[in-house]
C-alpha positions as CSV (number, residue, x, y, z in Angstrom):
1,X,-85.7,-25.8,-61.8
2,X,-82.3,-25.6,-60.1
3,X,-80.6,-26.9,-63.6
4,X,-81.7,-23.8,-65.0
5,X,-80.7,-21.5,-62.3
6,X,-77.5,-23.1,-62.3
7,X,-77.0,-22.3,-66.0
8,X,-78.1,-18.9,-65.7
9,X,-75.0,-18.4,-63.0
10,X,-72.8,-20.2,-65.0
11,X,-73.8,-18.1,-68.1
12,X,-73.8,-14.9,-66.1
13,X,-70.2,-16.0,-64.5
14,X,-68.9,-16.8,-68.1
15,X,-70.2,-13.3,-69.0
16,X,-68.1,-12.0,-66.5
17,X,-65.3,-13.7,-67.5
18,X,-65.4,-12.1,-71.1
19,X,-66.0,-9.1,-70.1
20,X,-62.9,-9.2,-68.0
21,X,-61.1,-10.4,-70.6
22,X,-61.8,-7.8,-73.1
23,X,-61.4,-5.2,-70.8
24,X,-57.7,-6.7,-70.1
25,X,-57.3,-7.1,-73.8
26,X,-58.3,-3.3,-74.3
27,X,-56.0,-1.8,-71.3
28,X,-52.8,-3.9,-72.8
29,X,-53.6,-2.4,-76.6
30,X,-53.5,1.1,-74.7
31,X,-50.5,0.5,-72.5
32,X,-48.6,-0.9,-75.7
33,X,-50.1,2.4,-77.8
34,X,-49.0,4.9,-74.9
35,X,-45.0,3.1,-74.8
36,X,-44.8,3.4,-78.5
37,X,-46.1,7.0,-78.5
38,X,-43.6,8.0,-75.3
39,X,-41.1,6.1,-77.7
40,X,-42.1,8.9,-80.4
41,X,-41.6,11.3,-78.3
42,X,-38.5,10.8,-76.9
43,X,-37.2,10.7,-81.0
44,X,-39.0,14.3,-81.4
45,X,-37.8,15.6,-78.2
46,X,-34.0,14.3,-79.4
47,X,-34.5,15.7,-83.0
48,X,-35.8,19.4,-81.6
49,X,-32.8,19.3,-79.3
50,X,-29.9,18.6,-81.8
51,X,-31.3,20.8,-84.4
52,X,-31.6,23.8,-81.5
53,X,-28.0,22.5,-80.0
54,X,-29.8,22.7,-76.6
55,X,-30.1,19.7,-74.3
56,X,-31.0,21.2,-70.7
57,X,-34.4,22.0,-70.4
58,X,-33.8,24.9,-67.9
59,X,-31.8,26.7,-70.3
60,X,-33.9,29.7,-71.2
61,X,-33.4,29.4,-75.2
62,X,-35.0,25.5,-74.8
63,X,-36.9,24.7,-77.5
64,X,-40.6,25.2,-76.4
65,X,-41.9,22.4,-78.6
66,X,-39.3,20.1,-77.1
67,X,-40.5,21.5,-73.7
68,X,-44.4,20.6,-74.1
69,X,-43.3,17.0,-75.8
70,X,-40.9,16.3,-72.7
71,X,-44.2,17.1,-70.4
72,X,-46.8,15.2,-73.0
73,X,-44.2,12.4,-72.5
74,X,-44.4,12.0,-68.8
75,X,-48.2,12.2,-68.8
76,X,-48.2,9.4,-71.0
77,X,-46.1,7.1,-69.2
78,X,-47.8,8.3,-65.9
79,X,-51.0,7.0,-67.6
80,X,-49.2,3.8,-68.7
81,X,-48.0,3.2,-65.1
82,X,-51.8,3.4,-63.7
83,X,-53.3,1.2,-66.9
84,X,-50.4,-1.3,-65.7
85,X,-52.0,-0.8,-61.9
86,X,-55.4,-1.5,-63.2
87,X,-54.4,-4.4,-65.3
88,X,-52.2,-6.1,-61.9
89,X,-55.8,-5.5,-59.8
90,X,-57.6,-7.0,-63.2
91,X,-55.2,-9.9,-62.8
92,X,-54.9,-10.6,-59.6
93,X,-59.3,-10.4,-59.5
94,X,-58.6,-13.3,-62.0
95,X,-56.6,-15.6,-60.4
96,X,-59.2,-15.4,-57.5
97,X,-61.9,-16.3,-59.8
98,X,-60.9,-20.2,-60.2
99,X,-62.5,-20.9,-64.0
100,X,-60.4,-17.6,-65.6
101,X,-57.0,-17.3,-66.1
102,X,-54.8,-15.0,-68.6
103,X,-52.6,-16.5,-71.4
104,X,-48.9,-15.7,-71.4
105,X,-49.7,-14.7,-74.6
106,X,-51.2,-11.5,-73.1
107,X,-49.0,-10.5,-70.8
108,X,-47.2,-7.2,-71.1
109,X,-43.9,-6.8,-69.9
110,X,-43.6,-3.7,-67.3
């Protein structure tokens, strides 16, 4: 009886061990989506401003679309910043937990 109730917590731990792996799988794919989309951005923004001739976005002829991209941008890189958070507090749960441990391969540089 207590080999089987053994398995069932090391299946259930193993479980949990997946599940935290996917999960930190899934936040680096969005943190890598949301860098390549500011990336985008910053091109657009560049592209609006040359063809306007106006750099300063206080400068009351400023391209709107320029304007909303610069403010899409930070939003994005805001929500990058807190995936990173989570994915430091997903790590960090994981090095507590002795039988899972991230591969180098995963990590994403900040």
């Amino acid at each position: 009886m207590k080999a089987n109730q053994s398995e069932r917590l090391r299946r259930s731990k193993e479980f949990e061990v997946n599940l935290s792996r996917l999960r930190a799988n899934q936040i680096e794919t969005m943190i890598a989506e949301f860098d390549r989309m500011c990336i985008d951005l910053g091109r657009q923004i560049q592209a609006e401003e040359m063809r306007a001739r106006i750099d300063d976005p206080t400068h009351f002829a400023y391209p709107p679309y320029a304007k909303s991209a610069r403010e899409r941008r930070v939003k994005l890189q805001r929500s990058a910043d807190a995936l990173r958070i989570k994915l430091d507090a997903l790590r960090l749960e994981a090095n507590e937990s002795p039988n899972w441990q991230f591969s180098s391969a995963n990590t994403v540089a900040a």
